[in-house]
ZANUVO-835140 format. One record per residue (C-alpha): residue number from 1; y, z, x. Coordinates in Angstrom, 2 decimals. Layout:
<marlums>
marlum pos = NUM c2 = Y c3 = Z c1 = X
...
</marlums>
This chain:
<marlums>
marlum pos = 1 c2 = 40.87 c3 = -61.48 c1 = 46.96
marlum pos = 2 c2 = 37.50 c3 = -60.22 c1 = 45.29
marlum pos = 3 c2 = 38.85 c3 = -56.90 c1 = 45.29
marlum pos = 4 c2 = 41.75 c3 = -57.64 c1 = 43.06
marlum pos = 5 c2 = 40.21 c3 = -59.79 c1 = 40.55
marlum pos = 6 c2 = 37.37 c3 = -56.78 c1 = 39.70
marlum pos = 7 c2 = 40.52 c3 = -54.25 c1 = 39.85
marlum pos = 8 c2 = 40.95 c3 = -52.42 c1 = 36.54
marlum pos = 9 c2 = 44.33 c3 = -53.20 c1 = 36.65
marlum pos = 10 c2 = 43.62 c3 = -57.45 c1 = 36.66
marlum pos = 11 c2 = 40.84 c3 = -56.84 c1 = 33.95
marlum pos = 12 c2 = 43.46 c3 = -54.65 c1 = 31.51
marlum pos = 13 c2 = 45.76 c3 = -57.89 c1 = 32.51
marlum pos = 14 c2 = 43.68 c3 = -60.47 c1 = 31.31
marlum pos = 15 c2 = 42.21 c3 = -58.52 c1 = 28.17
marlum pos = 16 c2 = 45.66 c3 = -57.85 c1 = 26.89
marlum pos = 17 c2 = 46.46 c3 = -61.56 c1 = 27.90
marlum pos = 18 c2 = 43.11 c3 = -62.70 c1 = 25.76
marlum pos = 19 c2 = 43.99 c3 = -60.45 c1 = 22.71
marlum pos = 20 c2 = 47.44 c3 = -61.57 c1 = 22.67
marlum pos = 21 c2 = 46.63 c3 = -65.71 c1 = 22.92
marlum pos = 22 c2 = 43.66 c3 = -64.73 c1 = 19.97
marlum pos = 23 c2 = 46.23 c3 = -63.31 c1 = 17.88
marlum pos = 24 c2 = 48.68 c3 = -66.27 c1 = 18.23
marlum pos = 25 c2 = 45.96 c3 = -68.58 c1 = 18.11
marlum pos = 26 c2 = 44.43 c3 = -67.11 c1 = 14.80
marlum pos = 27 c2 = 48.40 c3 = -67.13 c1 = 13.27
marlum pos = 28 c2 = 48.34 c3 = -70.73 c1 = 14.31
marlum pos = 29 c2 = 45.20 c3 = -71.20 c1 = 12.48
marlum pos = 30 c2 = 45.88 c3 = -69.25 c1 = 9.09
marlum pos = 31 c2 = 49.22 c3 = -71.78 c1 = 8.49
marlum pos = 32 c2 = 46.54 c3 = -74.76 c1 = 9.08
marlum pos = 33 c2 = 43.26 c3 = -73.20 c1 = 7.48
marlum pos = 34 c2 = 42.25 c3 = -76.23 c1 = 5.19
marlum pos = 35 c2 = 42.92 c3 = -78.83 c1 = 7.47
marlum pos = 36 c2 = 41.35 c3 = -77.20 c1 = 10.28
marlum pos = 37 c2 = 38.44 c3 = -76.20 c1 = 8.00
marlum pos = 38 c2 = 37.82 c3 = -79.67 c1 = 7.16
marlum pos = 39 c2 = 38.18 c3 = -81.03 c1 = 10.84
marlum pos = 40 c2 = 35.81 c3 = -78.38 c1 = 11.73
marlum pos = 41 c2 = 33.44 c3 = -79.38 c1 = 8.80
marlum pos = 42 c2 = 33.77 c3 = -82.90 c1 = 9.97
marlum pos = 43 c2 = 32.82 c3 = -82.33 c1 = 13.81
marlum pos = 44 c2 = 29.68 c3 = -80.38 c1 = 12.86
marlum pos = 45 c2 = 28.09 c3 = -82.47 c1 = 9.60
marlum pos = 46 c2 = 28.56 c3 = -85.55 c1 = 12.30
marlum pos = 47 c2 = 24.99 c3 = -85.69 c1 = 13.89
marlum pos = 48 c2 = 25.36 c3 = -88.38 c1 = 16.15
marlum pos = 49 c2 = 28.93 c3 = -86.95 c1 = 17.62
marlum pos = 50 c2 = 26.76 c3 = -83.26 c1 = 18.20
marlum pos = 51 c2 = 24.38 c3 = -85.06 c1 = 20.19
marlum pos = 52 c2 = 26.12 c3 = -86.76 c1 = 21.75
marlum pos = 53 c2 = 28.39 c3 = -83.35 c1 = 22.95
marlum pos = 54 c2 = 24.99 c3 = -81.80 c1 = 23.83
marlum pos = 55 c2 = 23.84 c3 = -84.85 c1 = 26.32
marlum pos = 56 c2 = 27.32 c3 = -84.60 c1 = 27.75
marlum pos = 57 c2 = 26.57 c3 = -80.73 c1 = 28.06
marlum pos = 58 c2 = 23.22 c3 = -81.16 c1 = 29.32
marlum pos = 59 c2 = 24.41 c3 = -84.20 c1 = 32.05
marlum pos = 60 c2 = 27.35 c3 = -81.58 c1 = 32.89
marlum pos = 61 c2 = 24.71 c3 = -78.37 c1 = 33.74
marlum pos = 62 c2 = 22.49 c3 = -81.34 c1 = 35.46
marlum pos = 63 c2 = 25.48 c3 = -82.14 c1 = 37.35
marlum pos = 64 c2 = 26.44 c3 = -78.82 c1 = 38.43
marlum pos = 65 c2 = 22.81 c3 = -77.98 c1 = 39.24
marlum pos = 66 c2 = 23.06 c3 = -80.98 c1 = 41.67
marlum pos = 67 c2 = 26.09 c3 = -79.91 c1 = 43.43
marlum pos = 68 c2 = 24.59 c3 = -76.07 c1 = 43.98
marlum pos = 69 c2 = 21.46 c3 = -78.28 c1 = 45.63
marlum pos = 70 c2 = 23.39 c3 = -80.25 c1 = 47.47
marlum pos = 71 c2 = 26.04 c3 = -77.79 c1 = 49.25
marlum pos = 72 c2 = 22.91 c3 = -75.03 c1 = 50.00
marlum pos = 73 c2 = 20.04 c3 = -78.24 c1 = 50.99
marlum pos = 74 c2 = 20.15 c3 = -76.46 c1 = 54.52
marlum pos = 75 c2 = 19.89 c3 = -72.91 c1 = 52.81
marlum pos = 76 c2 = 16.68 c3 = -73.40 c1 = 51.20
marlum pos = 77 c2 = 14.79 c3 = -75.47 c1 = 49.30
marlum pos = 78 c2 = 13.25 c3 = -74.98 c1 = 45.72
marlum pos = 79 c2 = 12.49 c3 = -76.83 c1 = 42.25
marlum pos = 80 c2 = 15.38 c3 = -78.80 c1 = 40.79
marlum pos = 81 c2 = 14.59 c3 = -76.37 c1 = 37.52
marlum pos = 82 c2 = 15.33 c3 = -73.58 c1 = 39.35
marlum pos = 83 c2 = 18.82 c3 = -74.55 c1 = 39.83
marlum pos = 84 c2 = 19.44 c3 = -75.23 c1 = 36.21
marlum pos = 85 c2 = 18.13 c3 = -71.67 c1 = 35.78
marlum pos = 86 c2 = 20.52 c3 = -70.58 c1 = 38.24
marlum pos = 87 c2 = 23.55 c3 = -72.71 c1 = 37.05
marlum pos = 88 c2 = 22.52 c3 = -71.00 c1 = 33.65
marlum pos = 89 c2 = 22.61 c3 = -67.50 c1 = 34.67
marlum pos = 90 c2 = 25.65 c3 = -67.73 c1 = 36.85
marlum pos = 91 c2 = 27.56 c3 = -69.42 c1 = 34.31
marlum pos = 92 c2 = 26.29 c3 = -66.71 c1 = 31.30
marlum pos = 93 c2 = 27.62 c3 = -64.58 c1 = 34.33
marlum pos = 94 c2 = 30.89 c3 = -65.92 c1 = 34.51
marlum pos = 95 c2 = 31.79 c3 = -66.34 c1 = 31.23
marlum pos = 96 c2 = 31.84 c3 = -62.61 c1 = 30.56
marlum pos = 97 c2 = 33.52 c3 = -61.28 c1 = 34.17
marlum pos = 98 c2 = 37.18 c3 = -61.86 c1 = 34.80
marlum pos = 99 c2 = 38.08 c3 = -64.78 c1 = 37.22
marlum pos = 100 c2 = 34.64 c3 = -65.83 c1 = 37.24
marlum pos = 101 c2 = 33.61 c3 = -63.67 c1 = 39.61
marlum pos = 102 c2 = 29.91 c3 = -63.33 c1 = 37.61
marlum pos = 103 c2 = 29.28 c3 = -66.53 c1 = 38.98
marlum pos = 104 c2 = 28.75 c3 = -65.86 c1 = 42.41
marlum pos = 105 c2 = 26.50 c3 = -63.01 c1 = 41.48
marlum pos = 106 c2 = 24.78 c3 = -64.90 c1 = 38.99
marlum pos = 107 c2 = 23.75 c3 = -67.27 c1 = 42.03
marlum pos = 108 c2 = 22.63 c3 = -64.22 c1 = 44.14
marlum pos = 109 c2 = 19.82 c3 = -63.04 c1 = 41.47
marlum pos = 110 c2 = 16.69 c3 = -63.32 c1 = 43.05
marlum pos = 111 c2 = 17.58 c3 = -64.62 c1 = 46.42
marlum pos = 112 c2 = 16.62 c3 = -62.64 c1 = 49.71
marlum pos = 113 c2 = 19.88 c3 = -63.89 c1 = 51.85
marlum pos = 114 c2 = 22.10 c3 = -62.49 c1 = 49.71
marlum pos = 115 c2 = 25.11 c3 = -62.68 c1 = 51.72
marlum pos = 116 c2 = 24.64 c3 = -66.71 c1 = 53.02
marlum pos = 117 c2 = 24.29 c3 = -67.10 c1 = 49.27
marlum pos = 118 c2 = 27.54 c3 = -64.76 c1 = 48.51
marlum pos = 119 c2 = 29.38 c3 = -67.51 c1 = 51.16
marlum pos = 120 c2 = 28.24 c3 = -70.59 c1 = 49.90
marlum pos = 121 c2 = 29.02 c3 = -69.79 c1 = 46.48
marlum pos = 122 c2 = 32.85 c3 = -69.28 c1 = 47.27
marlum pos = 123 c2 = 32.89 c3 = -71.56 c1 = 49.46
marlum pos = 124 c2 = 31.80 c3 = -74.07 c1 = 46.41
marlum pos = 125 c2 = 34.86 c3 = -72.31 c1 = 44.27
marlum pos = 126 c2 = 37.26 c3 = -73.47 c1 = 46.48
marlum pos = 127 c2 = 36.20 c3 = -77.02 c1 = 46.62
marlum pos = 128 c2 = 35.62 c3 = -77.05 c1 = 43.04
marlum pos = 129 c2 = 39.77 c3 = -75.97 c1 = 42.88
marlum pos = 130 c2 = 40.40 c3 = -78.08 c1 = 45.29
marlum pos = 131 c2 = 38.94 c3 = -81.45 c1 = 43.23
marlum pos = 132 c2 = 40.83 c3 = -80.07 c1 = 40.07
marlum pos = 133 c2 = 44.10 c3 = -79.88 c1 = 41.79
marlum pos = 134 c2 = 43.25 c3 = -83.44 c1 = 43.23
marlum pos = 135 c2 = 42.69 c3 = -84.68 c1 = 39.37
marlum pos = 136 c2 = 45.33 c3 = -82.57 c1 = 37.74
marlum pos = 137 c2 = 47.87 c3 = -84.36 c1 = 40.48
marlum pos = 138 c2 = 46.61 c3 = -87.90 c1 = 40.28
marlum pos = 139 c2 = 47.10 c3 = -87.44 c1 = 36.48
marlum pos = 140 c2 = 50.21 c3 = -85.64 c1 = 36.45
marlum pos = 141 c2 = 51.45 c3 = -88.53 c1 = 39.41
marlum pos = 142 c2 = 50.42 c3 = -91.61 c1 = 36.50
marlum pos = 143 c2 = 51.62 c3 = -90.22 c1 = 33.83
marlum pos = 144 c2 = 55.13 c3 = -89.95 c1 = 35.76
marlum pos = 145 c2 = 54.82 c3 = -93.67 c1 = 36.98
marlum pos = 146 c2 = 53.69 c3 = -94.76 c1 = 33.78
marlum pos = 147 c2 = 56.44 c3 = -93.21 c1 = 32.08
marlum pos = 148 c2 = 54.33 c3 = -91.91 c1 = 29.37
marlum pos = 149 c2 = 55.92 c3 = -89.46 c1 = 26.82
marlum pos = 150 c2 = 54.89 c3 = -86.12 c1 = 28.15
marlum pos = 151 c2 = 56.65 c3 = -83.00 c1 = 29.57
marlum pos = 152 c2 = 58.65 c3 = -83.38 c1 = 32.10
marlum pos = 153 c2 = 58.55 c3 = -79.59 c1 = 33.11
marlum pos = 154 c2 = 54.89 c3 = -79.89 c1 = 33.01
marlum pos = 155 c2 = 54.46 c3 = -82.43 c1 = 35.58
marlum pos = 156 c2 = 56.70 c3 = -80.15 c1 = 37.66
marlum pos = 157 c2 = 54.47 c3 = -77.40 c1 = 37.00
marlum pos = 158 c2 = 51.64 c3 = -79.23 c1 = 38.23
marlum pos = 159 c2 = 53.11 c3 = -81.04 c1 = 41.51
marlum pos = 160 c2 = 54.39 c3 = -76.90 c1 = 42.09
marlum pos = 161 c2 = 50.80 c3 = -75.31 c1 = 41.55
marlum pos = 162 c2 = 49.21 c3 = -77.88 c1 = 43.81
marlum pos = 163 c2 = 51.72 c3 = -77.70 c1 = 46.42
marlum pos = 164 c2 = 51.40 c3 = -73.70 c1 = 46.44
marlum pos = 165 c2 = 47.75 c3 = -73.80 c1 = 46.70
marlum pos = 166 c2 = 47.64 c3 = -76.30 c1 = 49.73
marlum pos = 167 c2 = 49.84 c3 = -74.34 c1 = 51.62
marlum pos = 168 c2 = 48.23 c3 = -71.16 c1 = 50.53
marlum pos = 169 c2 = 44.47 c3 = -72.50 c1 = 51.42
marlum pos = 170 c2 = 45.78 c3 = -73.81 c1 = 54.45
marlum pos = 171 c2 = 47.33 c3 = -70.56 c1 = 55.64
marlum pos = 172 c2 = 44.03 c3 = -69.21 c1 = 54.22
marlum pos = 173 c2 = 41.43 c3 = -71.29 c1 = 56.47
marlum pos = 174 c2 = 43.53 c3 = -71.24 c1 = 59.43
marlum pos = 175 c2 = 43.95 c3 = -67.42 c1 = 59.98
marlum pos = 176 c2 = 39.86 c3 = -67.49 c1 = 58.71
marlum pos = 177 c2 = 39.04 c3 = -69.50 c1 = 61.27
marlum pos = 178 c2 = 41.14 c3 = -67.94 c1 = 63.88
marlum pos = 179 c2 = 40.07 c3 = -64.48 c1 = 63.04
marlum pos = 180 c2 = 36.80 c3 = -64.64 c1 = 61.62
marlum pos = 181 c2 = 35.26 c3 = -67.82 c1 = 64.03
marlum pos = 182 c2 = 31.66 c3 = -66.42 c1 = 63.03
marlum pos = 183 c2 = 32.25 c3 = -67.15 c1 = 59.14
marlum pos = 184 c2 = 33.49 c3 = -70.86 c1 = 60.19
marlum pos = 185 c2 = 30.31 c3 = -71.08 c1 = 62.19
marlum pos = 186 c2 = 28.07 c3 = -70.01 c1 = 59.55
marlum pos = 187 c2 = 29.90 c3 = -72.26 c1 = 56.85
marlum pos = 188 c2 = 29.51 c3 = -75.33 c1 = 59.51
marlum pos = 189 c2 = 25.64 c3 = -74.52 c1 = 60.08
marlum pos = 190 c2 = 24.95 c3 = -74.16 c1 = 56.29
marlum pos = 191 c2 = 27.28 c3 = -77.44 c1 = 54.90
marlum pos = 192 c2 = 28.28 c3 = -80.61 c1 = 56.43
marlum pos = 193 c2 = 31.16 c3 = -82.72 c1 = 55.76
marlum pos = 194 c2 = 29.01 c3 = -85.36 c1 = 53.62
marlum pos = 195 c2 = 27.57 c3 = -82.73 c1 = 51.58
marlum pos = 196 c2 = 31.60 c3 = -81.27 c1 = 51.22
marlum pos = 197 c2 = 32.03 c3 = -84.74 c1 = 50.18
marlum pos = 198 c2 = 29.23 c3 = -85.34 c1 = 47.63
marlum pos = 199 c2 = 30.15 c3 = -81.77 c1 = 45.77
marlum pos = 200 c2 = 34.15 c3 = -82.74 c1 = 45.23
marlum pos = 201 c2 = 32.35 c3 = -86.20 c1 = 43.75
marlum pos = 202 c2 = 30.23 c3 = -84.60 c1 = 41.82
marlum pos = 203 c2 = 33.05 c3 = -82.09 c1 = 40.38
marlum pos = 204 c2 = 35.10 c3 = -84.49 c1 = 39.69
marlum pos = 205 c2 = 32.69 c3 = -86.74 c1 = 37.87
marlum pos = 206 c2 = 32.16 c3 = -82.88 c1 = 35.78
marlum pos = 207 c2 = 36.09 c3 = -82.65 c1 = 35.36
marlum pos = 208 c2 = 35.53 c3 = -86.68 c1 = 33.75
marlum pos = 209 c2 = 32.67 c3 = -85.39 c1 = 31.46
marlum pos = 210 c2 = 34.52 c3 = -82.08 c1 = 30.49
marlum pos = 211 c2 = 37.34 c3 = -84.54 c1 = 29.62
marlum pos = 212 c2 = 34.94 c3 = -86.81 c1 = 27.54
marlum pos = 213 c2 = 33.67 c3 = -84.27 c1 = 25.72
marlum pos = 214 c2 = 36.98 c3 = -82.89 c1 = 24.19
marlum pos = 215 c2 = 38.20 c3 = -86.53 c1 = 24.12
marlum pos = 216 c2 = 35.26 c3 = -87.52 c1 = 21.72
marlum pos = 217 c2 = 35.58 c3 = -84.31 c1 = 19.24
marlum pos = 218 c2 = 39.76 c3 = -84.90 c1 = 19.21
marlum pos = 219 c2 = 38.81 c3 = -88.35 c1 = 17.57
marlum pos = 220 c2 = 41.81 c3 = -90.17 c1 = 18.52
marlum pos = 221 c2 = 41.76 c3 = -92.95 c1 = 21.18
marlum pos = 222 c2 = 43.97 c3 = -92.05 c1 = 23.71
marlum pos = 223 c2 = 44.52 c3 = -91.72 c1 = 27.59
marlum pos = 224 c2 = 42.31 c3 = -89.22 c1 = 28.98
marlum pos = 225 c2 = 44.96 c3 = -88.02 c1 = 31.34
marlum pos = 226 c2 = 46.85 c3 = -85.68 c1 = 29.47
marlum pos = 227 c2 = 43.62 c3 = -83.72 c1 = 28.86
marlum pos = 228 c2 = 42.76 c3 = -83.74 c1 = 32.76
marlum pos = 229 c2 = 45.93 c3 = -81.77 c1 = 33.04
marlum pos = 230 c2 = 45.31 c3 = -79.43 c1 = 30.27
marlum pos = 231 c2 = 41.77 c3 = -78.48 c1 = 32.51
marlum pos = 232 c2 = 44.22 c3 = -78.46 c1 = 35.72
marlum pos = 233 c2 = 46.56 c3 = -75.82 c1 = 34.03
marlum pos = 234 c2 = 43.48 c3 = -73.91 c1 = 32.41
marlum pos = 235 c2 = 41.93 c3 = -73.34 c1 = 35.74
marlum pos = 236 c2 = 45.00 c3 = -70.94 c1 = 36.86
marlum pos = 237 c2 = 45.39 c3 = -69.04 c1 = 33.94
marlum pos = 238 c2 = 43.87 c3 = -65.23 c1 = 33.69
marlum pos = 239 c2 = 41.05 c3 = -65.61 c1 = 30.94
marlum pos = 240 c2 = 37.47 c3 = -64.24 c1 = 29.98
marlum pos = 241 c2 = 35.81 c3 = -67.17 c1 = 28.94
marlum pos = 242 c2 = 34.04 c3 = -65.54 c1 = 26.28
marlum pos = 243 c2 = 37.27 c3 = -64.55 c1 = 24.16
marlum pos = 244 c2 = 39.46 c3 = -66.99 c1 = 25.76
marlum pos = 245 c2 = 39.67 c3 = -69.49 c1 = 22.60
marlum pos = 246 c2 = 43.51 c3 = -68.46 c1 = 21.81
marlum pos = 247 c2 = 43.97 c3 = -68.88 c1 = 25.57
marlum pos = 248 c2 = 42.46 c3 = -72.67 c1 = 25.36
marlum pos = 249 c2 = 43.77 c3 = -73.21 c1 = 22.16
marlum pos = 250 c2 = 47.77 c3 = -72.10 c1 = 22.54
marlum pos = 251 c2 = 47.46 c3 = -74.49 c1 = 25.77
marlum pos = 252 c2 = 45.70 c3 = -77.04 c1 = 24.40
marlum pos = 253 c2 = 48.21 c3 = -77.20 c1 = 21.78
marlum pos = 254 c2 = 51.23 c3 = -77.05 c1 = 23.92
marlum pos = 255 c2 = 49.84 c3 = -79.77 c1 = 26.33
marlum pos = 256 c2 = 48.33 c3 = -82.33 c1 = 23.83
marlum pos = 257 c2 = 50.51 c3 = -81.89 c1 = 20.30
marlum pos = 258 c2 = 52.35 c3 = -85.28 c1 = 21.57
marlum pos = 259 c2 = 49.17 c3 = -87.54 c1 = 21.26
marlum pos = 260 c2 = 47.13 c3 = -85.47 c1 = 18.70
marlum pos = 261 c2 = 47.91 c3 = -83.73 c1 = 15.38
marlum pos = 262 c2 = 47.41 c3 = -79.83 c1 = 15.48
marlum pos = 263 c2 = 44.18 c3 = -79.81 c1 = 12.96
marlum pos = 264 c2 = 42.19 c3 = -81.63 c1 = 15.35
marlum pos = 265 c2 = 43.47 c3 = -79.81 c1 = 18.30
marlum pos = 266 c2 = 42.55 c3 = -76.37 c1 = 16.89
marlum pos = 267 c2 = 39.07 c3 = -77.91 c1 = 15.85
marlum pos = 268 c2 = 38.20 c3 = -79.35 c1 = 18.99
marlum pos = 269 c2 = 38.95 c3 = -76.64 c1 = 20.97
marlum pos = 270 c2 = 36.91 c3 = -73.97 c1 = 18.53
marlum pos = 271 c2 = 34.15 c3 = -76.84 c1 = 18.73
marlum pos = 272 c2 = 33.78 c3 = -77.31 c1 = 22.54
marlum pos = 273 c2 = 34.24 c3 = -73.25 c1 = 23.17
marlum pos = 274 c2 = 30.90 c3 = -73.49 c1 = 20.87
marlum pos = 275 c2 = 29.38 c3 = -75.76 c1 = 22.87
marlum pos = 276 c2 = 30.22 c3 = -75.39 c1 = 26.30
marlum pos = 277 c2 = 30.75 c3 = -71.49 c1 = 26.41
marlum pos = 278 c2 = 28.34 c3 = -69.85 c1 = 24.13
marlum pos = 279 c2 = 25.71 c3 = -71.82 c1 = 23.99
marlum pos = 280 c2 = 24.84 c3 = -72.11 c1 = 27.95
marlum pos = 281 c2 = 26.04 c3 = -68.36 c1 = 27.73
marlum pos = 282 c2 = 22.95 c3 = -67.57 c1 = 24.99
marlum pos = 283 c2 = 20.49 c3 = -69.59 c1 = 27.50
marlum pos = 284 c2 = 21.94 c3 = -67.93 c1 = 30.59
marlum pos = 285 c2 = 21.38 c3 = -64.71 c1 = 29.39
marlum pos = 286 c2 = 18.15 c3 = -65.06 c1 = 28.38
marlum pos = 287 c2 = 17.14 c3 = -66.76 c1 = 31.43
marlum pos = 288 c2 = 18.54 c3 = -63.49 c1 = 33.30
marlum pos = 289 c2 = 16.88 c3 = -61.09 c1 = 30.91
marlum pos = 290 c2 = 13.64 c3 = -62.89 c1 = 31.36
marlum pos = 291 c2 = 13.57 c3 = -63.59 c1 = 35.20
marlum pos = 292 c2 = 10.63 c3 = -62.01 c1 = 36.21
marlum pos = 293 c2 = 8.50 c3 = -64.61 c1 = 33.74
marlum pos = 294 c2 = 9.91 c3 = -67.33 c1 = 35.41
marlum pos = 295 c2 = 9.48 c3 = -65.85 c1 = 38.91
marlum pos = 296 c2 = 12.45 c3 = -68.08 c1 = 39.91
marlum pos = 297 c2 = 12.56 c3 = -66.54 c1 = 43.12
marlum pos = 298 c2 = 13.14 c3 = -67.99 c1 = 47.32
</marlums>
């Protein structure tokens, strides 16, 4: 699976995809300039809503720091800063590969078991899927009880993606286990089932702050549901995160233009690419370019 998401082919794919969305995204924006300008203007002259993005950004890196120390606490142990100079790097990491796949590499800088590390790390992808696809559905399942005005064909789209992955990680872990009984073992020695347990809490209490965070900047009380889905549906789409802003904008607009007006939509999602993307990414890199001052090493 590695193979084909650093294939030249899947990166041409998603960089055409990218540059496409941008261009849409920037049309979208030209027909809306002065409202969106003044949204914009609005978010960032507001000193009490920045803070209060950046505590919700620093609780989210804390919180993703946490669950790192809590799926490898057999692995090793080290200073809680040193995760949040991991999480750093490895998200810097990520937000300039395709598919994420910096991420795990980002968590392998520096460490001597390279390949436990390697394990863990996708290991912690696939629960981290598997507790979006448990939000996304929960959400998608009360907005269709609640009979809320929302897309019909969306909800389908949803129940379909999370059917296809269960079966498809299910398929997945049984021939793993069947064929490859010394990866189960090593996965079984290195996490437990509580610590499993504590990492999907802890990614869905991220999902809840990620939610919060574009919630707050959209202005507009509302049910935070509809914007659980738009992180369930932005989760399978091909995207660099670092140019991906007409990817989360065209979707953000298509999921959310029922319960928010377009301005505010566009400004939100420029404002939290800001914040959640380029900023850590700044820090990350730095971090990585600066490692051996740190001597975050174990």
């Amino acid at each position: 699976m590695i193979n084909f998401f650093t294939t030249k082919y899947y990166k041409l794919f998603t960089l055409i995809f990218c540059t496409i969305c941008l261009i849409y995204f920037i049309h979208n924006i030209y027909f809306k300039f002065d409202n969106v300008f003044y949204s914009l203007k609005k978010i960032f002259s507001n000193h009490i809503l920045l803070l209060t993005e950046f505590i919700l950004l620093a609780l989210n890196i804390t919180l993703e720091s946490l669950r790192w120390r809590i799926i490898s606490l057999n692995l090793y142990h080290r200073p809680f800063i040193s995760d949040i100079i991991t999480t750093l790097r490895s998200t810097a990491l990520a937000n300039v590969t395709p598919a994420n796949i910096g991420e795990h590499f980002g968590r392998v800088l520096n460490h001597s078991n390279k390949k436990k590390i390697t394990l863990l790390s996708f290991f912690a992808s696939y629960i981290q899927t598997f507790s979006i696809c448990l939000v996304g559905t929960l959400s998608a399942l009360y907005i269709h009880i609640s009979n809320i005005e929302f897309s019909r064909t969306i909800i389908y789209i949803i129940y379909s993606i999370s059917a296809i992955c269960l079966i498809i990680s299910s398929i997945a872990l049984f021939f793993l286990s069947q064929k490859f009984k010394s990866i189960q073992k090593e996965i079984s020695l290195i996490i437990s089932p509580n610590q499993i347990i504590l990492s999907i809490f802890t990614n869905i209490v991220r999902i809840i702050i990620f939610s919060l965070q574009l919630t707050i900047l959209l202005n507009t009380p509302y049910i935070i549901t509809p914007i659980f889905i738009y992180y369930f549906l932005l989760t399978f789409l091909p995207r660099l995160n670092f140019i991906d802003i007409g990817i989360k904008g065209n979707l953000a607009l298509y999921t959310l233009a029922t319960f928010y007006s377009q301005a505010n939509i566009i400004s939100a999602t420029i404002s939290i690419w800001i914040i959640n993307i380029i900023i850590p990414s700044i820090c990350g890199f730095i971090f990585i370019f600066t490692s051996s001052m740190f001597h975050v090493k174990h």
